[in-house]
N, C-alpha and C positions, 0 to 999 in steps of 0.2 A: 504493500500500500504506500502510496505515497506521503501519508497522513496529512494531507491539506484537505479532500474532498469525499465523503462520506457519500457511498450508494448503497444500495439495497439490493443484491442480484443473491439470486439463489435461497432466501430467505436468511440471507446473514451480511454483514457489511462486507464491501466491495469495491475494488478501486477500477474501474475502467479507464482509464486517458483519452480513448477514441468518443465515449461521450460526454465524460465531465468536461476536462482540461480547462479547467477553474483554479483550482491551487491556492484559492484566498478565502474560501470561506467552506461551511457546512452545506452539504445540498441540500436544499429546501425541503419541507416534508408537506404531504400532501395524507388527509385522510377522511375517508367515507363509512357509512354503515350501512349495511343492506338488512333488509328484516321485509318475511315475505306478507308479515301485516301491511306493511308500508305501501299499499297499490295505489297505484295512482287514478288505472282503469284500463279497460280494453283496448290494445291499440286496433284500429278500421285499420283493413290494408290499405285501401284508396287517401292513406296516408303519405303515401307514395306515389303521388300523381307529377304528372309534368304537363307542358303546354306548348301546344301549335298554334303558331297564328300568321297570318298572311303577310311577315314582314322580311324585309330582304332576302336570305335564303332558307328562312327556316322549311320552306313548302317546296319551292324550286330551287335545285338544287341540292335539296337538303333531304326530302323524304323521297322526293319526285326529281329521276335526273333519264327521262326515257332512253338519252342516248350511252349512259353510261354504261360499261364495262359491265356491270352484276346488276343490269336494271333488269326485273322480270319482266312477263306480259303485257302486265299495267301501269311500268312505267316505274314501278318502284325501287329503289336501292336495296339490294339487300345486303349487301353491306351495314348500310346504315341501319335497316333490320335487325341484324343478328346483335349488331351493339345496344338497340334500343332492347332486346328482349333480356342481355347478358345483363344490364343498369336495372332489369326487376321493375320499370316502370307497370304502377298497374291499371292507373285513367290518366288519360289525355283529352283535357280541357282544349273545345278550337273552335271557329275559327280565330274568336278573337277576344279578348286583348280592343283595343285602340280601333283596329281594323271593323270589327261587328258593328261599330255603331253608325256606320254609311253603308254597309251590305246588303245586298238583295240577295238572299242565298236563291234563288231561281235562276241567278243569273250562272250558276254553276251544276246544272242540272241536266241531264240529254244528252243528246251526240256532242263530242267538242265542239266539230268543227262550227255546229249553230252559237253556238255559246260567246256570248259577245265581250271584248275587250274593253272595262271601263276605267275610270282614275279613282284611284282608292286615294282619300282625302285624308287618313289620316299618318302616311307615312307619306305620299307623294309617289306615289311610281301608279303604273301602270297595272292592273290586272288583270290577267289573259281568261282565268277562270278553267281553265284545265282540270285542274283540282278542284273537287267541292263536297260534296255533304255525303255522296254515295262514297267516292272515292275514300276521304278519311275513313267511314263508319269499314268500308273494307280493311286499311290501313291496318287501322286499331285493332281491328282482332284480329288480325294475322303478326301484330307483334303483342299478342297475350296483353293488350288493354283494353279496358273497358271506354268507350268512349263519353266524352261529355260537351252538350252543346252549348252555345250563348247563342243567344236570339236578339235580334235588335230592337232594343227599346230606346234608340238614339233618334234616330229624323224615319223610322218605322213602330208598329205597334201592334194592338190586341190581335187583328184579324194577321198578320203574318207570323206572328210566334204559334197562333194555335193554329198555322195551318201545316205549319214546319212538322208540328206533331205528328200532326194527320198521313202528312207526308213518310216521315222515318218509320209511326208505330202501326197504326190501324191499318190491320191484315186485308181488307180487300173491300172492294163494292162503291166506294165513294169515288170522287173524283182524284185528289190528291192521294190515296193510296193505288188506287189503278195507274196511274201515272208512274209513280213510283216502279210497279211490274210493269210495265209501260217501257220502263230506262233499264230494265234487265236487273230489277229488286223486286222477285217476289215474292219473300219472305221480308216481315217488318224488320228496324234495326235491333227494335227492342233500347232504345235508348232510355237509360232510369234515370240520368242527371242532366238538369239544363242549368243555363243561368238566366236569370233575366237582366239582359247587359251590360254595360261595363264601365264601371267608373263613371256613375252618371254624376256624381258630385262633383267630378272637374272642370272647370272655364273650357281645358284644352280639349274637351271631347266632344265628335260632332253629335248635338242634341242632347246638350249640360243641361238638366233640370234641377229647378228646388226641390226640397227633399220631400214637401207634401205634393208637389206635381209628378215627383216618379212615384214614391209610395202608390199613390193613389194608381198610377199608370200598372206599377210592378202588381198590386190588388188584381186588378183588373184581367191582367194579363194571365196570373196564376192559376185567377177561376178558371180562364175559357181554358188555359192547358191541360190542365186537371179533370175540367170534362172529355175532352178527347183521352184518356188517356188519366184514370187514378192512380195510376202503380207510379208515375213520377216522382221523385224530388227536384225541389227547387232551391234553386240559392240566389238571395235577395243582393244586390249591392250595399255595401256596408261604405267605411269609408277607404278613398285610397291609398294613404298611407297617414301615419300615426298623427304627422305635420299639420294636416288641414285643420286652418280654422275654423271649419265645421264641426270636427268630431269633438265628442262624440252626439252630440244632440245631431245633428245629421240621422246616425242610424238608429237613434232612438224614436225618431219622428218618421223614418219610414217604415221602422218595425210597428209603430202604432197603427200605421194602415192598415200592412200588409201581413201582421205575426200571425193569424189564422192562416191563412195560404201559402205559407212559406216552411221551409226546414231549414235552412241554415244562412246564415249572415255572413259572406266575404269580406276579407281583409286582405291590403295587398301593403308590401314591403320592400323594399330594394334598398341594398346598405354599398354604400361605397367610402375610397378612400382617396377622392380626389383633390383633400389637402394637405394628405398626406401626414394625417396623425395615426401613426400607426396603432398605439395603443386604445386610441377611442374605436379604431375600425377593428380589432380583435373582441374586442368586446362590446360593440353593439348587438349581437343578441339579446343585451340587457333590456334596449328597447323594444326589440320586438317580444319580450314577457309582457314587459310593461302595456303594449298596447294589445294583447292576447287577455289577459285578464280585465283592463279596461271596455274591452269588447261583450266579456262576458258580463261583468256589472252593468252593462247597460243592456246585455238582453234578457239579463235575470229582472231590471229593472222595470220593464216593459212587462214583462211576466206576471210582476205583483200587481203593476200598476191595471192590469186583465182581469186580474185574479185566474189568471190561466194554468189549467194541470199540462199543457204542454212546455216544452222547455227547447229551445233554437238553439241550436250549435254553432261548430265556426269553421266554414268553410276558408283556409289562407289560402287562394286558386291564386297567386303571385307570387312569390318569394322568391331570390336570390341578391348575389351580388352585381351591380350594374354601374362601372364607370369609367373604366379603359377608352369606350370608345365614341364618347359624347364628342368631343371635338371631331373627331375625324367625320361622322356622320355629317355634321354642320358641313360639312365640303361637298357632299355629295350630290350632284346634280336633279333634278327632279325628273318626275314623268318617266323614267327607266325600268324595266322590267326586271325585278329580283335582282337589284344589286346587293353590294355587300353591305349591310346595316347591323348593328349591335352587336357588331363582332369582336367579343371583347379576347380578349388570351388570357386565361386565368392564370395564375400563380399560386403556389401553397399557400401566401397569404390568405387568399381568397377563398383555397379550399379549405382551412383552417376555420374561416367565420360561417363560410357554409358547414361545418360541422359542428359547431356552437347551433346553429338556429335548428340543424335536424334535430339534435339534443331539445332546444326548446320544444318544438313541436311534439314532441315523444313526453316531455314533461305534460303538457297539457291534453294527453292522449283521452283524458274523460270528457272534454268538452271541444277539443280540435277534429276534427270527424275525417276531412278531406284537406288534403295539401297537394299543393302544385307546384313545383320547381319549372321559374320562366326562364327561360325557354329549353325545348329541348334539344333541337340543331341547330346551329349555326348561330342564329341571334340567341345571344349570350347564356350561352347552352352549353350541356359537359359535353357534347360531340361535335365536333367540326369535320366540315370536309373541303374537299377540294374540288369544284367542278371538273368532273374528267378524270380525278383522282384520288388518291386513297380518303377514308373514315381515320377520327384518330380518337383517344378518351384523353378531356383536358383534366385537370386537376381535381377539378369539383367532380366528378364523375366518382370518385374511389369514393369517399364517405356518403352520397346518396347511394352508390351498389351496396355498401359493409349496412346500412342502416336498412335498406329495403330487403336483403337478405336475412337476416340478424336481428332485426329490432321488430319481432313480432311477440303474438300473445299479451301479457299484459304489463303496463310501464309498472315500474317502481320509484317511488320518492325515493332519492338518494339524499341521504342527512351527510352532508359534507363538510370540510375546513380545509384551508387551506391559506397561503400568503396572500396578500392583496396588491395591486399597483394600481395607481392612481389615473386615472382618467382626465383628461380634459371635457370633456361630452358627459361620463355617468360617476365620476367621482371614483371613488376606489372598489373595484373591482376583484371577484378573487382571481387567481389562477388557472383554478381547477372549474371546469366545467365538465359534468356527468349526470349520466341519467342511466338506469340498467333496465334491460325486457326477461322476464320470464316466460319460456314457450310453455303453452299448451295444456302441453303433455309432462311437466315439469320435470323435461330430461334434458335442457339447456339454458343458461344463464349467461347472458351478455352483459357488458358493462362498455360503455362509451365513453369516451374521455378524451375531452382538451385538456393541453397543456401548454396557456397565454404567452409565458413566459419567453421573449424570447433569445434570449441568452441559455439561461440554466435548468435543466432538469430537473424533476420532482417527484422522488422518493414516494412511492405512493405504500400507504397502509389504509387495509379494508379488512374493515369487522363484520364477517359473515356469518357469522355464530345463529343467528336466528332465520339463517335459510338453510341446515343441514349442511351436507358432506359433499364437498364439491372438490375438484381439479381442474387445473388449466388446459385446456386444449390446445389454444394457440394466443399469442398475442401478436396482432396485425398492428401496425407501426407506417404510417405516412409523415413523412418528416423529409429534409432535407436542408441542409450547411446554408442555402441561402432563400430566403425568406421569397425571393423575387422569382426563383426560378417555375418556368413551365414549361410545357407540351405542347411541340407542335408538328407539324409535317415533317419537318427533316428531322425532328430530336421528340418523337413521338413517345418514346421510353424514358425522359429525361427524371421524371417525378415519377416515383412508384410504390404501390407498398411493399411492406415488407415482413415475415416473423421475427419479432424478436425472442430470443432466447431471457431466462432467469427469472422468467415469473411464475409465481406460486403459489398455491393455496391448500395451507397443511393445516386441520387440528381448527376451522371456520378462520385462520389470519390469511389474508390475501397481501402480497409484497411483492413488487415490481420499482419500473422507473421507468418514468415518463419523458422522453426526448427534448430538448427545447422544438416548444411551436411545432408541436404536433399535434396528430388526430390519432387515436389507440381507440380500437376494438379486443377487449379481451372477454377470449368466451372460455367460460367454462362448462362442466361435465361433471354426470355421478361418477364416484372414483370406476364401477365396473363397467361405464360407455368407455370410458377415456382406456380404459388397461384392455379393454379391446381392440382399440383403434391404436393402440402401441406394440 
């Protein structure tokens, strides 16, 4: 040992060089308690959703390259396929996003060639409509997700969302289901989740209403969908991100419309670090609790204020990180057919705060129902491609696959401590951020964990004692020497995970160490799964 730097490996102190190489102090301790009272709730698979929307390449290009290399039949990448089905995505939230609320989804329907080219108002480019309502609902369940629509309640309304319906679900005999077998669909989609549009609380969106002129619109609209069509859920627009001077009386004033006709209330999020506080940007997940749980007081608020035995959940059909590529967009000429827009390059940094916010959402697994990771290709998505050439997984890709693999059955409140660093933005902050899943079948136990830090390591100790007899399987390790580095076309393996060796859990004490500015998945096992798989 060198005796400057205290680690934890193998269940006894330890000197590594290749991870401390500190030599000036103790390495930090980090500790948690697990106890299988502690639940938090069921995790929803559809916790693990992501989003398509008609911006830059997410759709051309991106799902749809017909002349590409691996494009099948219809056009599609399978390429891009096999990555979307390996990332465990399980709904895919489309067309929009920004784009839905100028849409004619008719104008995407039929033979292509009739299908007319319009200007899509809220990115600026052109729309060929190649792609559209059949096309995705195809899409998606050929890469194992469930699909989910948005309907436009922007500068469209009551009679085109319920007819959307009628269109996707109602098996035969009307007009817009005939039509449907008409376009080579003659079986319905079977679609259970819509939204009713998007972002109506922003200035920036085409057909911004007050919050009692959509209430009232989202009401309205719900009824007529829910006659075509009872087996739906719907999800209301909530606010768009935490910021607006609206929220939250905004969604508290359109759930008073709409809270009978409705299931669940969206929230959308996007964290960036484009002034480059690094420490405010590893730890803003803090605000996306904050505005997670302010969401829920105001639909529990609505609830009393009913006297209602229903209770609205929370649809987050938005989230990631968004800021790389705000300027360069601003260049980008107009009126162009699927250029390159949103196209950010992640970094560990970024996949680091996208691993804090999975963690949140998994914390909030009793009232969080559905999440959406924006985007899925291309625009600021864990998959990138290259028109004409290769798929690659950016950074953020590894902790949505570890979470959407791993982080099922029901969350756990993890009772934690650990060191704090001071924030600009939320004040002092701890370290350690985790949250653990227990499957099922209670023959596996995951544990998630950041580690903000990013210089030094963190000694982790976990009191397992009141979950039984457990061993480590593996512990998977995303980390890398510099904070900036990513994934791209030519250096597609540059960031990767990895097992690390020395962690343990003997007699209910769990001991490891945590990397600086990392993401750690450690799963564990009953001591006779794991000495079989050994």
């Amino acid at each position: 040992m060198c005796g400057q730097a205290l680690c934890y490996l193998d269940g006894r102190p330890n000197c590594d060089q290749s991870i401390c190489e500190k030599g000036s102090s103790l390495v930090k301790q980090a500790k948690l308690v697990l106890d299988r009272e502690y639940v938090v709730g069921e995790i929803d698979p559809r916790l693990y959703g992501s989003f398509i929307e008609h911006v830059g390449r997410a759709v051309y290009g991106g799902i749809y390259e017909p002349t590409h290399p691996t494009a099948d039949a219809r056009g599609f990448r399978r390429d891009v396929l096999d990555l979307v089905r390996e990332l465990g995505v399980t709904t895919v939230r489309y067309p929009g996003g920004n784009f839905v609320s100028a849409y004619d989804w008719e104008d995407g329907i039929g033979p292509k060639p009739d299908r007319p080219k319009r200007l899509d108002l809220a990115w600026r480019t052109v729309e060929n409509n190649e792609v559209g309502v059949n096309e995705f609902a195809t899409w998606a369940r050929e890469a194992g997700a469930e699909p989910m629509l948005a309907v436009n309640l922007g500068s469209r309304g009551v009679k085109a969302a319920r007819t959307l319906v009628e269109y996707c679900n109602h098996p035969q005999g009307t007009y817009w289901s005939d039509l449907r077998s008409a376009h080579g669909f003659r079986d319905p989609h079977g679609i259970r989740l819509w939204c009713l549009g998007n972002e109506i609380d922003g200035p920036w969106q085409i057909g911004h209403k007050g919050a009692h002129e959509y209430g009232r619109l989202a009401s309205e609209a719900a009824k007529a969908m829910k006659l075509v069509d009872p087996a739906i859920e719907l999800v209301v627009c909530g606010s768009s991100y935490r910021d607006m001077p609206s929220f939250p009386k905004w969604d508290a004033t359109v759930l008073e419309h709409a809270y009978d006709s409705v299931d669940y209330l969206s929230l959308h999020t996007y964290e960036g670090n484009g002034d480059g506080d690094c420490s405010s940007f590893l730890a803003s997940a803090t605000g996306m609790d904050s505005f997670i749980r302010s969401a829920i007081a105001t639909c529990d608020h609505v609830k009393a204020k009913k006297r209602s035995s229903k209770t609205i959940n929370i649809c987050f059909d938005e989230w990631n990180v968004w800021y790389h590529s705000v300027e360069a967009d601003k260049a980008v000429e107009p009126w162009g057919v699927a250029p390159a827009l949103l196209e950010d390059t992640y970094n560990l940094e970024d996949a680091i705060v996208c691993g804090t916010m999975l963690i949140t959402l998994m914390r909030h697994a009793d009232r969080v129902s559905i999440a959406c990771l924006a985007q899925l290709i291309n625009a600021i998505a864990p998959i990138r491609t290259v028109t004409g050439g290769p798929a690659w997984r950016q950074t953020i890709f590894y902790p949505f696959l570890h979470a959407a693999t791993f982080g099922r059955g029901v969350a756990l409140d993890v009772r934690s401590s650990s060191p704090v660093h001071e924030t600009r933005r939320y004040g002092p902050v701890p370290l350690l951020e985790a949250v653990a899943t227990l499957s099922e079948d209670d023959e596996s136990l995951t544990i998630f964990a950041v580690n903000r830090d990013e210089a030094d390591p963190l000694a982790l100790e976990g009191d397992l004692r009141g979950m039984g007899d457990w061993r480590v399987i593996e512990h998977i390790v995303l980390a890398h020497e510099d904070g900036k580095a990513a994934n791209t076309a030519e250096q597609p393996g540059r960031v990767l995970p990895h097992r690390q060796s020395g962690t343990n859990c003997e007699n209910g004490k769990l001991v490891g160490l945590l990397p600086p500015l990392s993401w750690n998945v450690i799963r564990l096992g009953r001591p006779d799964v794991v000495a079989d798989r050994v």
